[in-house]
C-alpha positions in Angstrom: -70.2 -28.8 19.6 -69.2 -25.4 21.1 -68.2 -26.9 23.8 -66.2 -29.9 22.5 -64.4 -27.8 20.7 -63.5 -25.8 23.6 -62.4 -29.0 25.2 -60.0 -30.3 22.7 -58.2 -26.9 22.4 -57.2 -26.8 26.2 -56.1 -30.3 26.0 -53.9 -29.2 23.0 -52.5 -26.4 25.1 -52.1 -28.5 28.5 -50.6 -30.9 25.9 -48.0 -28.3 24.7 -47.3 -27.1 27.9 -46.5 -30.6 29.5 -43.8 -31.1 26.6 -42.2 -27.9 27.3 -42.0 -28.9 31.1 -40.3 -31.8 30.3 -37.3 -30.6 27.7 -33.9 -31.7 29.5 -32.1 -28.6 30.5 -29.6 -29.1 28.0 -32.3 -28.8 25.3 -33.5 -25.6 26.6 -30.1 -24.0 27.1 -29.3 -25.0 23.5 -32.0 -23.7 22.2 -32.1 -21.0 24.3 -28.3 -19.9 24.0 -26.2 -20.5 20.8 -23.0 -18.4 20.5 -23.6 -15.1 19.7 -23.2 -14.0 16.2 -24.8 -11.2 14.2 -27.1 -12.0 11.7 -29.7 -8.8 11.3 -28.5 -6.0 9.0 -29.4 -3.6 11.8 -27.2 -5.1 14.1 -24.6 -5.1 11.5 -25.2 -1.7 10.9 -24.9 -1.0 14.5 -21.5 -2.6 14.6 -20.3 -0.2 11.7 -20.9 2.7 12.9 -19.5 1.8 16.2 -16.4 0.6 14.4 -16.4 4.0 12.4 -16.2 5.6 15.4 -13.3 3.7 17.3 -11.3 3.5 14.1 -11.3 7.3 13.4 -10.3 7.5 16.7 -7.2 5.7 17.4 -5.1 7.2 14.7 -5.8 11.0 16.4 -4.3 9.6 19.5 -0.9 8.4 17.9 -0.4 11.4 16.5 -0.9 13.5 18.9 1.9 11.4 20.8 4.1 11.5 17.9 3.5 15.7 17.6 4.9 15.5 21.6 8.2 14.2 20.6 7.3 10.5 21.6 9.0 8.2 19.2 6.8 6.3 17.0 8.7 3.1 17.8 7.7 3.1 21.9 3.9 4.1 20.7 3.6 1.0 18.7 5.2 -1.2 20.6 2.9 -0.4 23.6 0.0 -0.1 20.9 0.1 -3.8 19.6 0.1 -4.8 22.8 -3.7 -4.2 23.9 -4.9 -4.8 20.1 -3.9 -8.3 20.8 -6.2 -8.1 23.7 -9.3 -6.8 22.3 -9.2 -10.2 20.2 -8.5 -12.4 23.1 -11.0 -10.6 24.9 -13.5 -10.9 21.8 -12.7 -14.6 21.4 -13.7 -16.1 25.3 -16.8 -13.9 25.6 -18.8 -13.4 22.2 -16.6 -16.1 20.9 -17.7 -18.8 23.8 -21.2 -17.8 25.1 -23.5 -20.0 24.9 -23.3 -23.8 23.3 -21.3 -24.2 19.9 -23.0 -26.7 17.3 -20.8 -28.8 14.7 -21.3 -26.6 12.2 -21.1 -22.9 13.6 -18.3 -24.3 17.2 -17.1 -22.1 19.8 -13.5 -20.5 20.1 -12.0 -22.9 21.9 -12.9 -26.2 20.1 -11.8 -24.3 16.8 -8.2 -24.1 18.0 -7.5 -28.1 18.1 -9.2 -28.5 14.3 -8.0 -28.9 10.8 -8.9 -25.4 9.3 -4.8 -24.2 8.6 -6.0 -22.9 5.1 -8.4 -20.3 6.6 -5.8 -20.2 9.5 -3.4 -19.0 6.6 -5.8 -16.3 5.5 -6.9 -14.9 8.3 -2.7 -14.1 9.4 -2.1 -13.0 6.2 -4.9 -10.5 6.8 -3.4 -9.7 9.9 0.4 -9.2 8.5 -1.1 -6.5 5.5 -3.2 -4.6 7.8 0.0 -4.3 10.7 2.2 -3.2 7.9 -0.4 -0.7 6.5 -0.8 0.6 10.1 2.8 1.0 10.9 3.4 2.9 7.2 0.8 5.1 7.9 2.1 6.3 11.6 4.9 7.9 9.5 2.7 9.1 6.8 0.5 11.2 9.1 3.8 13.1 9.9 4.6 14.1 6.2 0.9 14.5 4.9 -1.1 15.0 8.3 -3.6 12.8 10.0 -6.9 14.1 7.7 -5.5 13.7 4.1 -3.5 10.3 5.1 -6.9 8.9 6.1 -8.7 9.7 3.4 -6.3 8.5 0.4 -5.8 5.6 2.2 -9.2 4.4 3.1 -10.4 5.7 -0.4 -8.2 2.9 -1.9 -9.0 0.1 0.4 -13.0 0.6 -0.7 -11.5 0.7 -4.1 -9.8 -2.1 -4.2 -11.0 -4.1 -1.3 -14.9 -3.9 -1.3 -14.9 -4.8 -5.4 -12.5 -7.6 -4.5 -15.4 -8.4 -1.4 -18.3 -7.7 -3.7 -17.3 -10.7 -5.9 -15.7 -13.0 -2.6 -19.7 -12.7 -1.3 -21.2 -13.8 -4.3 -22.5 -10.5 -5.3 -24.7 -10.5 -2.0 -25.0 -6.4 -2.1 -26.8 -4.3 -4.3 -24.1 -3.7 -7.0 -26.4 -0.7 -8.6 -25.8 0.5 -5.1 -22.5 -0.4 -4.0 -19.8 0.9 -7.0 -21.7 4.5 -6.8 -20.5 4.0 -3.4 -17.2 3.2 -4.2 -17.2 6.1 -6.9 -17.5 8.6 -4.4 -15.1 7.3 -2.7 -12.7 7.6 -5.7 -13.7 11.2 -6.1 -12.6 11.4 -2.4 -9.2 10.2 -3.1 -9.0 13.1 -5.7 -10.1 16.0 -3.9 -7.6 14.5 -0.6 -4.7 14.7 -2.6 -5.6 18.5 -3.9 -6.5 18.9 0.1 -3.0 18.1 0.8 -1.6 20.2 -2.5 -3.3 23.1 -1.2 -2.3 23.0 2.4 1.3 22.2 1.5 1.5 25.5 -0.5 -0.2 27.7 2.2 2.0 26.3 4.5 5.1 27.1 2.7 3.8 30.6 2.0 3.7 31.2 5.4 6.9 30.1 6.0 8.0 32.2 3.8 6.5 35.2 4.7 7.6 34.7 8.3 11.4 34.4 7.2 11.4 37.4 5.3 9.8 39.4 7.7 13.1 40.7 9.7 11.2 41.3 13.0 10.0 37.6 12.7 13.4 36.3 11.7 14.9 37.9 15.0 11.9 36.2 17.1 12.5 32.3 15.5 16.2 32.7 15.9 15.6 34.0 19.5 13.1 30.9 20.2 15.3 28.7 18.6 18.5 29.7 20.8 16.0 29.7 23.9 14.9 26.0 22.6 18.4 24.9 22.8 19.4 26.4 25.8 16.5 24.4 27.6 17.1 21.2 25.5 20.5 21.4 27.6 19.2 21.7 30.9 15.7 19.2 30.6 18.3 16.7 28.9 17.1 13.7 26.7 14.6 12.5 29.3 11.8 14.3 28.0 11.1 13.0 25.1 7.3 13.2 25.3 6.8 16.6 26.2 9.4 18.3 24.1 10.4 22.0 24.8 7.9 24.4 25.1 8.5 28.1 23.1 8.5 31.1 25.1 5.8 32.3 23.4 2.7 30.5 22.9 1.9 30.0 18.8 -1.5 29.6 17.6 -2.7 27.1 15.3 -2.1 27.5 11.8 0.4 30.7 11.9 4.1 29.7 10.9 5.3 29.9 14.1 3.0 27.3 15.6 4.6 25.5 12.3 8.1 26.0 13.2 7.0 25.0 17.2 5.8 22.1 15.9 8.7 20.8 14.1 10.8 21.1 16.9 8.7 19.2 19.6 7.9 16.5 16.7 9.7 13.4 16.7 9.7 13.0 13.0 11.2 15.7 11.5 9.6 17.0 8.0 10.8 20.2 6.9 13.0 19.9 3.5 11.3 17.4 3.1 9.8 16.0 -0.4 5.7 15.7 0.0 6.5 13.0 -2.8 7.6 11.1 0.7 4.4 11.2 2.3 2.0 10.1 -0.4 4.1 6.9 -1.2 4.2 6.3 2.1 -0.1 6.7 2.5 -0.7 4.8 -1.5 1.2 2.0 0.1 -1.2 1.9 3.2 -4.0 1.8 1.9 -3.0 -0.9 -1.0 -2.4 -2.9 2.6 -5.4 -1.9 3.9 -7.4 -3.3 0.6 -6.2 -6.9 1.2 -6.6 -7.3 4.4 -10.3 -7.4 4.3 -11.1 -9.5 1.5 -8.1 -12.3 3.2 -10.3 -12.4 6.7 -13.6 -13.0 4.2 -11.9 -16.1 2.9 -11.1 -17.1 6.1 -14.3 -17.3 7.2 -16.5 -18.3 4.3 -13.7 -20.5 2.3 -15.1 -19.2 -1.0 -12.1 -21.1 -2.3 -13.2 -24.4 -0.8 -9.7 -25.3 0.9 -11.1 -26.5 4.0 -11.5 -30.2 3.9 -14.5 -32.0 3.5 -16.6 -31.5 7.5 -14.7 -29.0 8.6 -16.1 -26.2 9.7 -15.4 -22.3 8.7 -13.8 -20.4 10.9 -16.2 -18.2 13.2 -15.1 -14.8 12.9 -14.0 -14.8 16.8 -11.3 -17.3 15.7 -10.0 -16.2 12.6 -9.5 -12.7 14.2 -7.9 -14.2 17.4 -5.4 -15.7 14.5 -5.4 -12.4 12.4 -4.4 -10.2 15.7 -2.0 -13.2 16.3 -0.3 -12.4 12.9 -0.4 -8.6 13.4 1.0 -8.2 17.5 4.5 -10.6 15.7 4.6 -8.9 12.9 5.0 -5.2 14.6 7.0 -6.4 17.4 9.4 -7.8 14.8 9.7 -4.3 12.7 9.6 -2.5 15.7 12.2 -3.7 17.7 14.3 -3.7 14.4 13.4 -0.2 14.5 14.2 0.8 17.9 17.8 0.2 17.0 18.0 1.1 12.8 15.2 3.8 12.4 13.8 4.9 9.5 13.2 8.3 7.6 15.1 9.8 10.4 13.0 9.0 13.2 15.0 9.2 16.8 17.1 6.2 17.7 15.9 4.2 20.5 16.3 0.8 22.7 14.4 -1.8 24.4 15.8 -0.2 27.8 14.5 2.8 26.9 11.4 1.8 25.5 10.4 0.5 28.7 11.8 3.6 31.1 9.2 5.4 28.7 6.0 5.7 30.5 5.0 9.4 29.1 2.0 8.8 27.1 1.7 5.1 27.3 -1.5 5.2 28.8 -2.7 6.8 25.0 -0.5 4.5 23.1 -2.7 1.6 24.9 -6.2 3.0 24.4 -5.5 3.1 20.8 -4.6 0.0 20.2 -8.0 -1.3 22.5 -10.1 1.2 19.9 -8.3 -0.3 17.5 -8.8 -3.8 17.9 -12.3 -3.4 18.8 -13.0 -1.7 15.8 -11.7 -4.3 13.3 -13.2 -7.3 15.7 -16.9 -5.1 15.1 -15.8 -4.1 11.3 -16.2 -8.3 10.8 -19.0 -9.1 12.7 -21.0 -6.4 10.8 -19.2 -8.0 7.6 -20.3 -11.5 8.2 -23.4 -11.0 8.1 -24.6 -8.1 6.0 -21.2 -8.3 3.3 -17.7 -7.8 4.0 -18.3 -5.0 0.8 -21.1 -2.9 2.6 -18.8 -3.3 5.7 -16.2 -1.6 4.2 -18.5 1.5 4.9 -16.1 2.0 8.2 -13.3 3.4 5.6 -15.2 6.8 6.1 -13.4 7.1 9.5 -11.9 10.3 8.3 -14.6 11.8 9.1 -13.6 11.4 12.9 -10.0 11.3 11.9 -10.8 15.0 10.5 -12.6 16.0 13.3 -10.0 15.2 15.7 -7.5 17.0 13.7 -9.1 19.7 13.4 -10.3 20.2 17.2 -7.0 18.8 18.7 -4.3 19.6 16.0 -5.4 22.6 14.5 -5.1 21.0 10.8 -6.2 23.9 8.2 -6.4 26.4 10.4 -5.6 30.1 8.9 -5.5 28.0 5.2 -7.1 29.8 2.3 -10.6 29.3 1.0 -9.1 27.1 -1.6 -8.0 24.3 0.8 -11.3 24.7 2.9 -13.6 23.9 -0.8 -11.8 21.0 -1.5 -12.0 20.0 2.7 -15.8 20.3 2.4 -16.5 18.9 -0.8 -13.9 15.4 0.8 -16.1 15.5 3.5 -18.7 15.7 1.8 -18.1 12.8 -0.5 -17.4 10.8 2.1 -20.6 11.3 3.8 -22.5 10.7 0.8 -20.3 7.6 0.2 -21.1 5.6 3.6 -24.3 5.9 3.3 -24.5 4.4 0.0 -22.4 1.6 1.1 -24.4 0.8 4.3 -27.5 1.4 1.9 -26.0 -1.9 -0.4 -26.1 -4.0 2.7 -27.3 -7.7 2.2 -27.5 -10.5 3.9 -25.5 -13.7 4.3 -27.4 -16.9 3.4 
């Protein structure tokens, strides 16, 4: 018996074995490669942090062109560009590897269908978010790069991820998630006081530097030096500004006064009212743009007709960089020629004779674009509401100001409480939201 059993079970092996030799090759490679989408909450996780990352960084790299004297106009002109390609590079490799099924098709097949409705979305996404990024390039000149990031990505988990919590049908942990977006609130709170406090050492400092007579000879003998060298260099650099004949160091006023003067957006005299308008309406952008790509690609609002497949999120955010590159090139071009809050008039000639710092302007807008096109495939399949976890990029955003443009330096120990306990809150807050990660059925 032992050995008729030992008998049948190699002929049920052989037997398996023959039918796996003869699978057609198109079986195998269909079986074997399928296009690549995440589905594990680790690899979402993965992609969040990785999109944390690029998306804290972008915004350090803008400013610190606009704190050269570049205008704003040329640095998002040249940004938009390569954002548009990250998606088009996104779209023919994760978005056409492998073999695409009826149900989940590639990139390219999804172009000739009948899925306008989630078309719709996914642009609309992609108009909110261009116009949120293109406020806040003016914003981090009035309120600075760390307290911009914060209010503003404090109000898109606010508003976006309970907009995504219900859009996913309540896929995270809610008992998790709205703690999550608590601290997040109490963020918002402590970045406007940030900015409060920083605003009045500032001005302190100023104002002890004026009325110090010794220091009031030195600015106006800097400033006379300044214009005497703006003469000679002439308008054609615009990107490096004029140095001061005395090398300030960060936080003192007269590193405050140097900066203004390189800067291409001027905001001395100017009300702080400006700047937080300016970062509120951001990050109300920001907090639809999100929850308009989830529609897009899950159709919660059944507008796709019957058979037609979702959009995969390689194509809806081929369409949603589509709706984002037109957008800016539209305002941007208008505001070459009619700038606003008194930014430096400008032309297309111009634009394109300006090659200082274009090489930054374009890596941004690569982080960029990667960083969204990861923020959704970490959103598709663990929750576009745990995804929103990438909103804590001012904690890069922070760093990089602090290392590269001396934000808070020499501010009293007022401002640097409130600093650590935003920091704080935000650390505590993206790991609650990653910790409310699902997973999509």
């Amino acid at each position: 018996m032992v050995g008729v059993h030992v008998l049948r079970t190699k002929e049920i092996d052989f037997c398996s074995i023959s039918n796996l030799i003869t699978l057609s090759p198109e079986r195998v490679l269909s079986s074997g490669l399928k296009m690549y989408v995440v589905e594990s909450k680790g690899g979402a996780i993965v992609c969040m942090l990785l999109s944390l990352f690029f998306l804290g960084t972008w915004p350090a790299l803008l400013t610190l062109l606009e704190r050269r004297g570049r205008y704003p106009q040329h640095t998002y002109l040249d940004y938009t560009f390569t954002n548009l390609l990250a998606a088009v590079i996104i779209a023919f490799t994760f978005g056409e590897i492998g073999t695409g099924t009826l149900e989940k098709p590639n990139f390219l097949p999804q172009l000739s269908q009948d899925n306008w409705p989630s078309v719709v979305f996914a642009m609309v996404g992609g108009v909110v978010l261009s116009i949120g990024n293109l406020t806040t390039q003016y914003a981090w000149a009035f309120v600075g790069l760390s307290v911009t990031e914060v209010v503003s990505s404090s109000i898109t988990v606010v508003i976006g991820t309970t907009l995504n919590y219900y859009l996913d049908d309540k896929i995270n942990k809610a008992e998790i998630l709205f703690p999550g977006v608590g601290c997040f609130l109490i963020a918002v709170c402590l970045g406007s006081a940030v900015h409060a406090s920083n605003a009045a050492d500032n001005k302190a400092k100023l104002d002890s530097y004026s009325n110090d007579p010794k220091d009031g000879i030195r600015a106006k003998a800097i400033t006379d030096s300044d214009q005497a060298n703006t003469k000679r260099v002439g308008a054609n650099d615009v990107e490096k500004g004029v140095a001061s004949t005395e090398k300030a160091k960060f936080g003192t006023a007269l590193f405050l006064i140097d900066l203004e003067k390189r800067r291409a957006i001027k905001i001395f005299g100017k009300s702080t009212f400006i700047g937080l308008s300016l970062t509120f309406f951001a990050g109300v952008c920001f907090s639809l743009f999100s929850p308009a790509f989830n529609l897009a690609t899950n159709d919660q609002w059944h507008t796709l007709k019957a058979g037609v497949p979702h959009l995969s999120v390689y194509t809806a955010f081929f369409y949603f960089s589509i709706s984002c590159f037109v957008i800016a090139m539209i305002l941007n071009i208008i505001f070459l020629y009619h700038p606003v809050l008194n930014a430096p008039k400008s032309s297309l000639k111009a634009y394109l004779n300006d090659w200082n710092g274009r090489g930054w302007a374009l890596l941004a807008g690569l982080l960029c674009g990667f960083g969204n096109g990861l923020q959704f495939m970490g959103g598709q399949a663990a929750g576009y509401a745990a995804a929103d976890a990438v909103q804590a990029l001012p904690l890069v955003s922070t760093f990089w100001g602090v290392i590269l443009f001396g934000e808070y330096r020499r501010s009293s120990r007022k401002t640097y409480t409130l600093l650590i306990g935003m920091l704080f809150m935000f650390v505590v807050a993206v790991g609650i939201l990653m910790a409310s990660s699902g997973h999509r059925k």
